[in-house]
N, C-alpha and C positions, 0 to 999 in steps of 0.2 A: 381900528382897535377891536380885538375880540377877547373874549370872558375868558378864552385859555392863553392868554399871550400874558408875559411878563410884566411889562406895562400897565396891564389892566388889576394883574393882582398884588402888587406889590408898590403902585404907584397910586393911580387912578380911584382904585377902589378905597383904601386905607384913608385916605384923604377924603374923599366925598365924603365919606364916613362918621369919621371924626366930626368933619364942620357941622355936619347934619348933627351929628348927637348934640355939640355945642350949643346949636339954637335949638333955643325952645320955642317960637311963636311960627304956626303953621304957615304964616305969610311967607314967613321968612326961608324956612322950610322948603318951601313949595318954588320961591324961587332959586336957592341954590339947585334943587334937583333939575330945573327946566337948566339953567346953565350947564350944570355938568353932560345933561343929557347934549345938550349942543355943541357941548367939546368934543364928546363923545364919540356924536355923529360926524364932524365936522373933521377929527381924527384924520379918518382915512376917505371923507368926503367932503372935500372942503368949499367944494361948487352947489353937490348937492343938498347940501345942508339948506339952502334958499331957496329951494325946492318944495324940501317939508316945510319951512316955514311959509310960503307960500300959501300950501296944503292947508296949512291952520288958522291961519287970515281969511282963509277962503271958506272954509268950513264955520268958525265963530261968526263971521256975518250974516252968514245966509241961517246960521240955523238962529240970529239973532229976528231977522225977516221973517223965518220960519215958527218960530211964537207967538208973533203979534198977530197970526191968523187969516187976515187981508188977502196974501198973496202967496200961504202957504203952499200951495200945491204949483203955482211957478215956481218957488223957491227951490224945491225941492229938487221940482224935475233939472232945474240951473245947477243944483248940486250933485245930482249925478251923472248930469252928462262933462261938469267940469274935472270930478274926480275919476272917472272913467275914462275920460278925454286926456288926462296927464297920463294915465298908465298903460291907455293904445298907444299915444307919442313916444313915451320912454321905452316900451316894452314889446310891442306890438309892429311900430313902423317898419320897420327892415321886412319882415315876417309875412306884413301882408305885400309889401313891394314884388318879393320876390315869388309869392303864389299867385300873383299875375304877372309877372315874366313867363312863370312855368306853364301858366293858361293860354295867354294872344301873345299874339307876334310882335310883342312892344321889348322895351328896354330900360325899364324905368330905372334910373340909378336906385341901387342899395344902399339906405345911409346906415352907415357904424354908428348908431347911439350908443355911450355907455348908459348901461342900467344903474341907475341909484340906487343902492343896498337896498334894503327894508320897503322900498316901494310898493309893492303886491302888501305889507301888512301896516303900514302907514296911512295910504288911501282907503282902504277897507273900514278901520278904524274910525275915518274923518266921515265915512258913510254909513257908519254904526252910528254916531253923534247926532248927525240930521237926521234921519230915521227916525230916531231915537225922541228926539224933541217934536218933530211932525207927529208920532204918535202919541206924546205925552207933551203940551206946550210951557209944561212948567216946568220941565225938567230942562230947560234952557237955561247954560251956564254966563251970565252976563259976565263973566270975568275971564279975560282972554289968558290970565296966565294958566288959569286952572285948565282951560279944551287945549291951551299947551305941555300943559305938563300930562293929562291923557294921552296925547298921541304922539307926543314924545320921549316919553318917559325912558330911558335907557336901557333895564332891562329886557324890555318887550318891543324897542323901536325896531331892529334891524331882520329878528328872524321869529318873532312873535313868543308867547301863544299870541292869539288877533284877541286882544280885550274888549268886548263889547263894553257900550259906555255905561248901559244900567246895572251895568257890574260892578261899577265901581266908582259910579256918584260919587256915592256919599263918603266915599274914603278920600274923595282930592282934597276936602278941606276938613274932616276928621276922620283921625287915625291917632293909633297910639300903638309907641313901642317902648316894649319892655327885655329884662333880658330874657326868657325863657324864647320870645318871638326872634331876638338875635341869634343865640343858639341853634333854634331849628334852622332860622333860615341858611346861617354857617352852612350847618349838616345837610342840608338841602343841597348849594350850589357846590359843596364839595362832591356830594354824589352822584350831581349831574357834571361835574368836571372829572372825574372817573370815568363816567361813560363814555365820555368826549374822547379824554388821551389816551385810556388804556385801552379803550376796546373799539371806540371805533375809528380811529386812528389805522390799529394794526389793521383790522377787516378792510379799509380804505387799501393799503398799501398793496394789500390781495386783490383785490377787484380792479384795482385801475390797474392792476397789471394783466387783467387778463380779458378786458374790454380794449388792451392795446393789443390787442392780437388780433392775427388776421381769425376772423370767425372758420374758415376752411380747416385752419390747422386743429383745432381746437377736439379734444375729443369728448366726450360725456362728462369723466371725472374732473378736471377742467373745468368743460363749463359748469356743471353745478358746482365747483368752487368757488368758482365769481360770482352764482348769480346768489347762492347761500350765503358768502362772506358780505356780497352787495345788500344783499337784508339787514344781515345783524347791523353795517355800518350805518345806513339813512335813518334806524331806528335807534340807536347807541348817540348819532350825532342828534338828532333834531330831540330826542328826548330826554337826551342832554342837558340840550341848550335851553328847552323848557323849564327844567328842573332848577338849571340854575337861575334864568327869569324868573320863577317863582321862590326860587329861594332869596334872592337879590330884592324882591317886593317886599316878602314876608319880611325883613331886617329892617326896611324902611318901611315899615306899617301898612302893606297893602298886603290882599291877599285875592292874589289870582288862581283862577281857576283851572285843575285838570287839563293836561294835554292829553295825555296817555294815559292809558287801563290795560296793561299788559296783552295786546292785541293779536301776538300771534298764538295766541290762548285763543282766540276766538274759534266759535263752531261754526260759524258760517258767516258769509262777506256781508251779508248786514249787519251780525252783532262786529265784525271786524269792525267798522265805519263808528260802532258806538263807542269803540274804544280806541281807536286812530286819527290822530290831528285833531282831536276834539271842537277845539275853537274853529276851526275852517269849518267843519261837519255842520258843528250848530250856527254857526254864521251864514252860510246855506241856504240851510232851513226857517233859521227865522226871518232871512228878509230878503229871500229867491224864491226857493219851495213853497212855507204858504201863500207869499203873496200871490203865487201863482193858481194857488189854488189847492197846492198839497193832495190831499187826497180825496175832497167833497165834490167832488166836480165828475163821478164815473172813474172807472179799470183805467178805461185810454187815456183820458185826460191827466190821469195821477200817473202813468205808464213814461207817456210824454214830458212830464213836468219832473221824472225822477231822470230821465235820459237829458234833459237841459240843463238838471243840477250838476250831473258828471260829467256832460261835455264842459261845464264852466269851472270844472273841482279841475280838472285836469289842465284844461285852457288856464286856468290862474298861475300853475305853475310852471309856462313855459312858452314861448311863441317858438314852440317844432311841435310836428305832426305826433311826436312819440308820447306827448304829456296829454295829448287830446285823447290817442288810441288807447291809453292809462285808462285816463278814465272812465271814456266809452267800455272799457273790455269790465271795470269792475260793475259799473252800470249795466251792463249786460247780464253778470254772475243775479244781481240782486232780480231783478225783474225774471226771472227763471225760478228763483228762490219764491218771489211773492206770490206766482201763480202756481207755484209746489210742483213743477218739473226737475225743481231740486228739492228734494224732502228736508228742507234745512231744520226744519222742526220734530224731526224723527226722533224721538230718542234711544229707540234701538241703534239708530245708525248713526250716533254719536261720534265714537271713533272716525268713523269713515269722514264723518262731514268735515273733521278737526282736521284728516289729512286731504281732503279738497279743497278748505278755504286755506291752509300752509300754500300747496302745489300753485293755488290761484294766483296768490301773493308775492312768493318766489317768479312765478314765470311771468308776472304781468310788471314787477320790476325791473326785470330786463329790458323790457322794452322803456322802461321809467330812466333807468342808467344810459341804455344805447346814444348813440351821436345821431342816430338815424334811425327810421323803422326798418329800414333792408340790414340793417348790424343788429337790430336784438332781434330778429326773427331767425338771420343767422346762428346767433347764439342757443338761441330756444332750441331752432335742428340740432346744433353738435350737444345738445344738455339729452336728447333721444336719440343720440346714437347716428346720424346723418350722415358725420362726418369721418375719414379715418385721421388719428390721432396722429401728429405730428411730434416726433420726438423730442422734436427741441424744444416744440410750445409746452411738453410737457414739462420738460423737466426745468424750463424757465418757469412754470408753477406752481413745481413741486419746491422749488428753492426758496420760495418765500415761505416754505410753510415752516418755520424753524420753532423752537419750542415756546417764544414769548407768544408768536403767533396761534400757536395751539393754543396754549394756559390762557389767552384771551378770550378765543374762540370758545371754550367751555364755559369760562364764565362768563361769557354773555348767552351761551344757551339756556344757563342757570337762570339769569337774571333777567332772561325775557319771559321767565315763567312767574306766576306768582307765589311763588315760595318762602322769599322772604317773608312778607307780609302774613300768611299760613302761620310759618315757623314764630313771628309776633305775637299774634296771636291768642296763638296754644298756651304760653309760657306767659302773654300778661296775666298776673295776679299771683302770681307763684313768687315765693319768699325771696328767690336767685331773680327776680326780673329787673330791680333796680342794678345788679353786678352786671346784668346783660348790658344793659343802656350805656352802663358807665363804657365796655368792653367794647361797643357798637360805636362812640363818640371817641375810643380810644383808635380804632379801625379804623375813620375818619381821618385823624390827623396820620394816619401809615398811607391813606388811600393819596394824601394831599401832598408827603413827601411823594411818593412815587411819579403823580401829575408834573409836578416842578422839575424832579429828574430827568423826564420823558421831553418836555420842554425845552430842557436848555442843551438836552444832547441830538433831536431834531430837527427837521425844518419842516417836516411833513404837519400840517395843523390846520386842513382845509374843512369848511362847515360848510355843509352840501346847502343848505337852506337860502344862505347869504342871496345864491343865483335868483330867486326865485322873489 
């Protein structure tokens, strides 16, 4: 089940809903949301749903261990090699089999694991928790439904944002909703289900048509079609689905934190990372990067310890070479920036930096989309002119490009900029701003017919994230 499918908005959701507003007492509350979350899950996962409940058995115990002090730091270490350990099994095994077939002269069978949805941000979560209580012993939740319904929770199970636990203590056993918290959150998952079917939706239908071509045929205009419309989509889709996790929380009395900060705004690939995937970023940092040492430790040792962040930012999202070479390549851009071989702090050369952390991001997505490193390097030649343009690839293309595809395409260049919010702004306090709101929540429900329309006439409604 996913947040843009039929099911989930006219059936699923309406109904949680309601029964939740019905009770009043937080217990009660808290266990209908862990059920539905486990419908949820259980939806279009019905094996691995035991999985994550595993995960949470596993997790509540050990940080149950992990309190009482004794045997804290076994505990711990038992907690991250079991939650690590589930997500090399599920996600990993195949990956590493076959980079040693590729290395010695063995044969090890390949097993076809299916990956369980949400995996990569369920375990994370369950290792956000112990962490969490290991550095704080009080903050040990002795109540199994409550570290259930954190890392279960339904809108943030499957594709995140990744909720760190001290975010959001103190809201598993109070919270309070109101209607003004319903409303936004409404406005909220509407906005992020806009982004979802209108825009990146059509930019999907671009791109996977032009990553199914042979990369030889492919000429410049082409490739930067796919690798531009490949942009707007991963950032339209996952910022989407953020949007609407957070607006799905805020309804239900939590309030999750920032994914996105309008990132291809960004002047240079460090501040990009401040405003991209946020909760991975700071996830990172708070419990990889310092622990490692961050930056007190010398040049090289912080040098080293930001390149084992990116090989792991990238490594999270994928057992293929292309998700490591991601990372490493933006890991690369920052460490050139920190030693000032890239003047990212210039502010003369402003402009310029805007159109080299864009160029960075465009082309180091390629290789983020590719099936292979040898098909996005492909790609990246025919986007400089490598290759000679093949007529047919073209004009297979050009034919997706029709006008809904366009009127998309704009408005999501609009709306990866921060203008709305500008345009907010300027005009809150002025006499006309409450006709604005009204007009804005009137847009809303146009933005929400057109989703539904898009939906049921369809079948294209893939979330890049889900894989990862």
């Amino acid at each position: 089940m996913t947040f843009s499918s039929v099911i989930f908005l006219f059936i699923f959701l309406p109904l949680t809903f309601a029964l939740y507003c019905v009770s009043t007492k937080v217990l009660i509350r808290n266990i209908l949301l862990v059920a539905a979350s486990l419908i949820f899950y259980a939806f279009g996962e019905p094996v691995a749903v035991l999985i994550m409940i595993a995960s949470v058995l596993i997790n509540y115990f050990l940080g149950v261990v992990i309190s009482k002090g004794r045997h804290d730091k076994m505990a711990l270490a038992a907690a991250c090699v079991l939650n690590l350990g589930l997500l090399l099994a599920f996600k990993y095994t195949g990956f590493f089999a076959q980079c040693i077939n590729d290395v010695l002269p063995v044969n090890i069978p390949v097993p076809q694991i299916k990956l369980p949805i949400g995996i990569s941000f369920f375990t994370f979560q369950g290792l956000s928790y112990v962490i969490d209580v290991y550095r704080d012993k009080q903050s040990v939740q002795k109540d199994l439904l409550s570290v259930m319904l954190y890392i279960s929770f339904f809108p943030q199970l499957i594709a995140g944002p990744i909720v760190k636990y001290h975010d959001i203590e103190a809201q598993l056993n109070n919270r309070v909703v109101t209607a003004d918290r319903v409303s936004k959150g409404i406005n909220r998952f509407i906005t992020g289900l806009g982004k979802k079917v209108l825009i990146a939706n059509q930019m999907g239908l671009v791109a996977d048509t032009v990553f199914s071509l042979d990369t030889d045929s492919l000429g410049a205009a082409a490739a930067w079609t796919g690798a531009v419309c490949y942009s707007l989509q991963i950032f339209f889709d996952f910022s989407g689905y953020s949007d609407m996790a957070i607006g799905l929380g805020c309804m239900f009395g939590f309030d999750f934190k920032e994914n996105f900060n309008y990132p291809f705004s960004a002047g240079s690939m460090q501040d990009f990372w401040r405003r991209w995937h946020i909760s991975l970023s700071t996830w990172f940092k708070e419990y990889v990067y310092i622990p490692l040492g961050g930056n007190r430790k010398g040049k090289i040792r912080t040098d080293i310890n930001k390149i084992i962040v990116f090989f792991l930012t990238g490594f999270w999202h994928g057992a293929n070479f292309t998700f490591i070479l991601w990372g490493l390549m933006h890991g690369g851009c920052l460490l050139l920036e920190n030693h000032g071989i890239i003047p990212s702090k210039s502010k003369k050369l402003r402009p310029l930096l805007h159109i080299y952390t864009l160029l960075v991001v465009v082309v180091t997505f390629v290789i983020f989309r590719a099936d292979s490193v040898s098909q996005g390097f492909g790609v990246i030649a025919a986007m400089f002119g490598a290759h000679t343009p093949d007529a047919a690839a073209t004009a297979t293309v050009l034919s997706m490009l029709n006008g809904l595809v366009i009127v998309s395409f704009v408005f999501g260049v609009i709306l990866s900029t921060p203008i709305v919010p500008f345009i907010r702004e300027k005009i809150k306090g002025r006499s006309f701003y409450p006709a604005a709101e009204y007009a804005g929540y009137t847009a809303t429900l146009f933005i929400f017919a057109l989703c539904v329309l898009s939906l049921v006439s369809s079948s294209y409604n893939p979330f890049i994230y889900f894989r990862f």
